[in-house]
C-alpha positions, 0 to 999 in steps of 0.5 A: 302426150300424143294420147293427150292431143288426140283427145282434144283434137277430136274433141275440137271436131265435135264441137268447132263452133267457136273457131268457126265463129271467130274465124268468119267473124275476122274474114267478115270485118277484114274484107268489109273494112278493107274493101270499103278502104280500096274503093275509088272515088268515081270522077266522070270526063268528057274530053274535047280532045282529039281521040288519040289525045284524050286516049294519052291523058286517060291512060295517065289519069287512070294511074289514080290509086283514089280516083276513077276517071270515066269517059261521060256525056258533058250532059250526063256530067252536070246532071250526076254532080247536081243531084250529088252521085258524084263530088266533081267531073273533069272537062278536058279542053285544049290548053286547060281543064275545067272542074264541074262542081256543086261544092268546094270539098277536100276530095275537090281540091285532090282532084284538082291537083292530081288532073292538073299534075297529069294535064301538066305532064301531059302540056310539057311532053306535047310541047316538046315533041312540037319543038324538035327541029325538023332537021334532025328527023326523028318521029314523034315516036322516038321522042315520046320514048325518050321521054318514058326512058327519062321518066323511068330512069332519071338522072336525078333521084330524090330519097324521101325520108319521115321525121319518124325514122328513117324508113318513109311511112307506108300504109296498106288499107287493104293488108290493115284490117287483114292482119289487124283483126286477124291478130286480134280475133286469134287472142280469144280463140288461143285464150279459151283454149288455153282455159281448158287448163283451169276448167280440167283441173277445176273438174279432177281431170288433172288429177286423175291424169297425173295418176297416170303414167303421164308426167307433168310437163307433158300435160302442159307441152300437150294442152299448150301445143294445142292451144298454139296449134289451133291459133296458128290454124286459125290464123294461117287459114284467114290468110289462105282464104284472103290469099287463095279466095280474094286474091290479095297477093300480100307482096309475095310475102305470104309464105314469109308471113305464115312462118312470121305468125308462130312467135306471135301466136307463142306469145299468145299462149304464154299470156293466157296461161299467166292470165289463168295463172291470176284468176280464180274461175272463168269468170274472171278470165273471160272478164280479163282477156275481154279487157285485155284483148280489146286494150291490145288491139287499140293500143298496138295498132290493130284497130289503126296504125301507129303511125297516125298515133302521135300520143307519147303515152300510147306509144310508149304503152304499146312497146309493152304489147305483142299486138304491136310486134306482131304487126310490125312483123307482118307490115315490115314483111308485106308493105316495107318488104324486111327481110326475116334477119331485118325483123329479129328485134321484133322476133325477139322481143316476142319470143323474150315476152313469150319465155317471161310470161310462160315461166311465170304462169306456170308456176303461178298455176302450180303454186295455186294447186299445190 
């Protein structure tokens, strides 16, 4: 068995490309779409506050996970909203704001609300501060603190919940396309790997293998633990690149993740073998796990969340799909923050998918064979 898997490691170090290709093809969509997907709006300010004040509200305008407040020339201002650089700039004036605009658009109105929900905050804890008598001697200083203390701990606390559920939708438009094409791009490189099986045996490999001293449930453990392992590698290397080259932190969940991947990628190799357990020759299975690879990633939430799904046909389809569990491991972990006992019914249904399809591909191959 050992024998076996050395052969087809040095096999792979000869001849990588198509892992590489994958591998650089996934780390190239993931960080174009996920970067485009963090970019912030640019939204140029000119204040005619005093400088402390207009410092208060920046500091809160830049709280924006959207928009990017910079300070601009009132000039400057109306010359990039009429030659359309950007779709709106903010003046800041005493007791109100104003919006520069060429035309009336979604991300206008977004604006709007979220300068007049700081500008708003903003009005309050300036009119308190002004209202505290003067007798009881506390600063200016004091109050503002207060008023953070309150913000932070509040005495009355609201509890979101969604009609879908009881846990509130949460979407990561940077960790998306990280685990989508990752999930993704790892169904070909396990899926022709695990090919080999019917090209050896198309070819007498196996049969003079199995003149050796070699059993056969060794010959498949070696060829399967093969394919398992370079996907794994594969996958756990995108991570690492994303992780130690990006920077993406993945809510401190990345070693979680890495052992989250494993009945993901053993379900993956149990597909493949039962898709060569169907086919004829390779031509048939590349055609197969072409159409089937593309069908899961869309309808398991690869391509765009489930959650935006409102089809009842879709996604009562993607219950039978691995993508589908495969990215509610990685998002329960990373963005809802589950805990590995809080994810055992997706670990399950894995690794249920993963026993089911490899029982019977295997005995669909033999029965081919025999």
């Amino acid at each position: 068995m050992s024998s076996i898997l050395i052969a087809k490691f040095r096999l792979f170090l000869r001849k990588p490309w198509l892992f590489v290709i994958m591998t650089t093809i996934c780390i190239l969509m993931a960080f174009l779409i996920g970067t485009a997907n963090q970019s912030k709006i640019n939204v140029p300010v000119y204040s005619h506050l005093p400088q402390k004040e207009t410092n208060e509200l920046f500091r809160s305008l830049r709280h924006s996970d959207l928009f990017d407040f910079q300070p601009t020339k009132p000039s400057e201002i109306r010359k990039l909203v009429s030659e359309g650089k950007v779709e709106a700039g903010v003046e800041l004036e005493k007791n109100a704001f104003r919006l520069i605009v060429s035309s009336e658009t979604a991300n206008v109105n977004l604006i709007r609300q979220y300068v007049q929900k700081v500008y708003v905050d903003h009005m309050q804890a300036k009119a308190i501060i002004e209202h505290v008598p003067a007798q009881s001697h506390m600063r200016a200083e004091e109050v503002k603190k207060i008023l953070n203390e309150a913000k932070t701990h509040p005495l009355f606390t609201f509890e979101k919940k969604s009609f879908h559920g009881e846990q509130p939708i949460m979407m990561d438009s940077q960790l998306h396309p990280i685990f989508g094409f990752s999930l993704f791009f790892v169904i070909y490189t396990v899926s022709f790997n695990v090919l080999q099986i019917l090209v050896e045996k198309r070819e007498r490999i196996w049969d003079r293998m199995i003149l050796s001293p070699l059993k056969k449930w060794e010959i498949y453990a070696s060829n399967l633990l093969y394919s398992f392992a370079v996907g794994y590698i594969q996958v756990a290397l995108i991570f690492s690149i994303f992780h130690f080259g990006v920077g993406v932190d993945f809510h401190g969940k990345f070693a979680e993740i890495l052992l989250l991947l494993v009945p993901y990628v053993f379900t993956l190799v149990a597909l493949s073998i039962f898709i060569t357990g169907l086919v004829k020759s390779e031509q048939q299975f590349r055609a197969i796990i072409s159409i089937v690879s593309v069908s899961m990633a869309m309808i398991g939430g690869a391509y765009w969340p489930l959650e935006i799904v409102s089809s009842k046909i879709l996604l009562t389809l993607s219950k039978f799909v691995p993508v589908t569990y495969g990215m509610e491991l990685l998002k329960g972990s990373a963005v809802y923050g589950n805990s590995i006992s809080d994810l055992l019914y997706p670990i399950s249904v894995l690794f249920f998918m993963g026993v089911v399809l490899m029982g019977l591909g295997i005995n669909l191959v033999e029965r081919r064979n025999a």
